[in-house]
C-alpha positions as CSV (number, residue, x, y, z in Angstrom):
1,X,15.7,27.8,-2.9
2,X,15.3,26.2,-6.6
3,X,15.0,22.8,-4.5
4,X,12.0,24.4,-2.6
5,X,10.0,25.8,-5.8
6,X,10.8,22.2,-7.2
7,X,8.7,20.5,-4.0
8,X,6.5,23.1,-3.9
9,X,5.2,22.5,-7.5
10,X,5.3,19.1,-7.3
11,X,2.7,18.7,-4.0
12,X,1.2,21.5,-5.9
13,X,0.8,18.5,-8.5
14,X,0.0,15.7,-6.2
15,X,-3.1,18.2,-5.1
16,X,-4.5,18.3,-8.3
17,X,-3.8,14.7,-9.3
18,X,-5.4,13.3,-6.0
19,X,-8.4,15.1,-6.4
20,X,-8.9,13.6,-10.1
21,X,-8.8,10.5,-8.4
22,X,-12.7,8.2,-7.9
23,X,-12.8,8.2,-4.0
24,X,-11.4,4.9,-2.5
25,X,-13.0,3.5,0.4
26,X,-10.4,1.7,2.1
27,X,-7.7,5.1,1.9
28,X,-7.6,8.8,1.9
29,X,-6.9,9.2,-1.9
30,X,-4.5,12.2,-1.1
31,X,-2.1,12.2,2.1
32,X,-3.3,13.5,5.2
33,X,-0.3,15.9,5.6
34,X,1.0,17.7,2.0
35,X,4.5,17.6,3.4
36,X,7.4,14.7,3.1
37,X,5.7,13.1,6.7
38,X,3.0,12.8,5.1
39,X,4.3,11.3,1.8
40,X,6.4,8.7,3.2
41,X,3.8,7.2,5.4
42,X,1.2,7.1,2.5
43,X,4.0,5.7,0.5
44,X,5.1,3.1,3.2
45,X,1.6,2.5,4.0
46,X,0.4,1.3,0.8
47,X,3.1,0.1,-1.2
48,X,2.3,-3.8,-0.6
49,X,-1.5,-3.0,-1.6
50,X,-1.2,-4.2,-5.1
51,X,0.2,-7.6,-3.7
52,X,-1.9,-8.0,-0.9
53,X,-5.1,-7.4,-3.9
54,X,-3.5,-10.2,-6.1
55,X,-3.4,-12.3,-2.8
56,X,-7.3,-11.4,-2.6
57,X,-8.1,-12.4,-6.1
58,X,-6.2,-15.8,-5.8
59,X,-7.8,-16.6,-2.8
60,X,-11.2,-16.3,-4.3
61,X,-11.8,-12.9,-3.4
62,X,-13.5,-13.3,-0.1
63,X,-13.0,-11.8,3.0
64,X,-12.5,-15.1,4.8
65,X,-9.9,-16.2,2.5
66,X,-8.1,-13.1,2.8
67,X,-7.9,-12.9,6.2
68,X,-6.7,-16.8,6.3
69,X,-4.1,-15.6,4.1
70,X,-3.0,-12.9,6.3
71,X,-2.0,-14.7,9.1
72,X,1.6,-15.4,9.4
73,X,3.0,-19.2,8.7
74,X,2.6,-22.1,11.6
75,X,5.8,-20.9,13.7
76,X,6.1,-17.6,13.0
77,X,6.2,-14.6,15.7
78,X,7.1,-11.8,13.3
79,X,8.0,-11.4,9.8
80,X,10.5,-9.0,8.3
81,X,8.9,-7.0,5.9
82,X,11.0,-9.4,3.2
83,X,10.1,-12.5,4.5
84,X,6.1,-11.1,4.4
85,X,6.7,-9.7,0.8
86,X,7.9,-13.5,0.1
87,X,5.1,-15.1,2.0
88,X,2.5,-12.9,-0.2
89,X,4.3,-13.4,-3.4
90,X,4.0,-17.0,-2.8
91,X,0.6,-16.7,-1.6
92,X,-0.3,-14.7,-4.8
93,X,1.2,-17.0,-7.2
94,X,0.1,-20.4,-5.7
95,X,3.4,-21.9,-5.7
């Protein structure tokens, strides 16, 4: 029961913090669901978003460039979610 009134007050707190937030326009600033669901896929859904902006801004910060950067290596079918971390991390550093 404690657990419950612990979870409670904190999406209790993720309310008020998202709507502090400046509206984004590329994402809902709060989760579409105020329940774990909804959490995790926010979470999982955006957690490679500051990566994937230092990509942008090393790549001259252009659309074109972006999406150049976004496609996988010469070779490549699929990438684990590692392996594209890597990819990006290389991308975003030059090297």
């Amino acid at each position: 029961m404690a657990a419950l009134r612990q979870k409670r007050a904190l999406f209790d707190r993720l309310v008020v913090e998202c709507a502090a937030l400046h509206d984004a326009h590329s994402f809902n600033k709060c989760p579409g669901a105020l329940n774990n669901a909804g959490l995790a896929f926010n979470h999982t859904y955006t957690k490679h978003y500051p990566l994937l902006h230092q990509v942008f801004r090393k790549k001259g910060a252009t659309l074109a460039a972006m999406v150049a950067a976004m496609r996988p290596p010469e070779g490549c079918e699929s990438l684990s979610e590692a392996e594209a971390v890597a990819y990006f991390q290389q991308a975003a550093t030059g090297e």
